[in-house]
Wavefront OBJ file of the C-alpha trace (Angstrom):
o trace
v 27.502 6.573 21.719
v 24.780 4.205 23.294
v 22.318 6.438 23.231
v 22.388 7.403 19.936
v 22.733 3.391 18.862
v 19.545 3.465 20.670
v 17.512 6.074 18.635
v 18.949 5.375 15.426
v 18.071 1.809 15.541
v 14.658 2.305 15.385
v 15.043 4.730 12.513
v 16.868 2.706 10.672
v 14.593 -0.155 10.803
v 11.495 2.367 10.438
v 12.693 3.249 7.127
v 13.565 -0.281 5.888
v 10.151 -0.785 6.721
v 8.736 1.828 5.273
v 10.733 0.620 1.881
v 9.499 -2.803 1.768
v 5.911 -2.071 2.724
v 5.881 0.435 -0.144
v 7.202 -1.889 -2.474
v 4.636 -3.913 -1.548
v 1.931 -1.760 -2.301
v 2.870 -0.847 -5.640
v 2.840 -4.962 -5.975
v -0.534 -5.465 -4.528
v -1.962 -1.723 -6.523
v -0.337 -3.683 -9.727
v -3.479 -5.025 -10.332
v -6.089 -2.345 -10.017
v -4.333 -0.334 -12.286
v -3.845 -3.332 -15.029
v -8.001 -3.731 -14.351
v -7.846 -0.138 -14.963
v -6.458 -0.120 -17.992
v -8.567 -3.066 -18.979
v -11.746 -0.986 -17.937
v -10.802 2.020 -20.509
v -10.090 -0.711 -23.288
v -13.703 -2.448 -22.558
v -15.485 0.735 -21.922
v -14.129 1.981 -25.408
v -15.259 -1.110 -27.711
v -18.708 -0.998 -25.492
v -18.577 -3.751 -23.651
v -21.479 -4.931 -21.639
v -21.610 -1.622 -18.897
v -22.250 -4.606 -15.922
v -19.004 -6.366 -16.693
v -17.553 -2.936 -17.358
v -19.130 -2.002 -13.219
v -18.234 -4.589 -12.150
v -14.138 -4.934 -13.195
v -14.317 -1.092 -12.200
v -15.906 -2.395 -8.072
v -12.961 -4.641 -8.281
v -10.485 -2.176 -9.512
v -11.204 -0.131 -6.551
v -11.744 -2.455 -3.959
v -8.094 -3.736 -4.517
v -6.872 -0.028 -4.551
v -8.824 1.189 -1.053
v -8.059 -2.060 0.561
v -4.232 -1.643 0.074
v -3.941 1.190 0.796
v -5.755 1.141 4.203
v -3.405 -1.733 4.781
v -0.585 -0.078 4.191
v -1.403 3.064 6.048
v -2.316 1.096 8.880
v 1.196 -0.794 8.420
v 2.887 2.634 8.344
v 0.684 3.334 11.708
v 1.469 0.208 13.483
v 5.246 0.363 12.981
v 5.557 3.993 13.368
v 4.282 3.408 17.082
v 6.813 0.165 17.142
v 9.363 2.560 16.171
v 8.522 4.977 18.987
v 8.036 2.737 21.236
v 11.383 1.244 20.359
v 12.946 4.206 20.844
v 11.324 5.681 24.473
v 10.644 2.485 26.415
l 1 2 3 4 5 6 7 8 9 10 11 12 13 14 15 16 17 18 19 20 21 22 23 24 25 26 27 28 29 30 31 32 33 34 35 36 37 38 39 40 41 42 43 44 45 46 47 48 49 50 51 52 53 54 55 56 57 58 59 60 61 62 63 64 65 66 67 68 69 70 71 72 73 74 75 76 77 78 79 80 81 82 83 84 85 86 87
């Protein structure tokens, strides 16, 4: 009964994790896709093309830098996890 306290621990909390980091995400990604949206409406009542290049840079820098994060948050506490588990 130990053991298995032992190994489902770290599941457990691996998937709470996984929950609130993805929650996360979609807060942070929030943004780019409302600059997104915003970049469609500009683009179709032709709207300067540098502002336009610009809000779309932004768009996806907010986009690739979350999601790196939270890949390498899924990483990081997947090797917790393991570690948690085998010590």
């Amino acid at each position: 009964m130990l053991h298995n306290k032992k190994i489902l621990a770290p599941i457990v909390h691996f998937a709470a994790h996984v929950t609130v980091g993805s929650l996360l995400f979609l807060v942070i990604a929030a943004p780019a896709v409302g600059l997104s949206l915003l970049v469609h409406t500009l683009e179709a009542v032709n709207l300067d093309s540098f502002t336009v290049l610009v809000l779309k840079f932004l768009e996806r820098a907010i986009l690739v830098a979350d999601a790196m994060l939270f890949i390498t948050y899924l990483v990081v506490t997947a090797i917790k996890s393991v570690k948690e588990m085998w010590p």
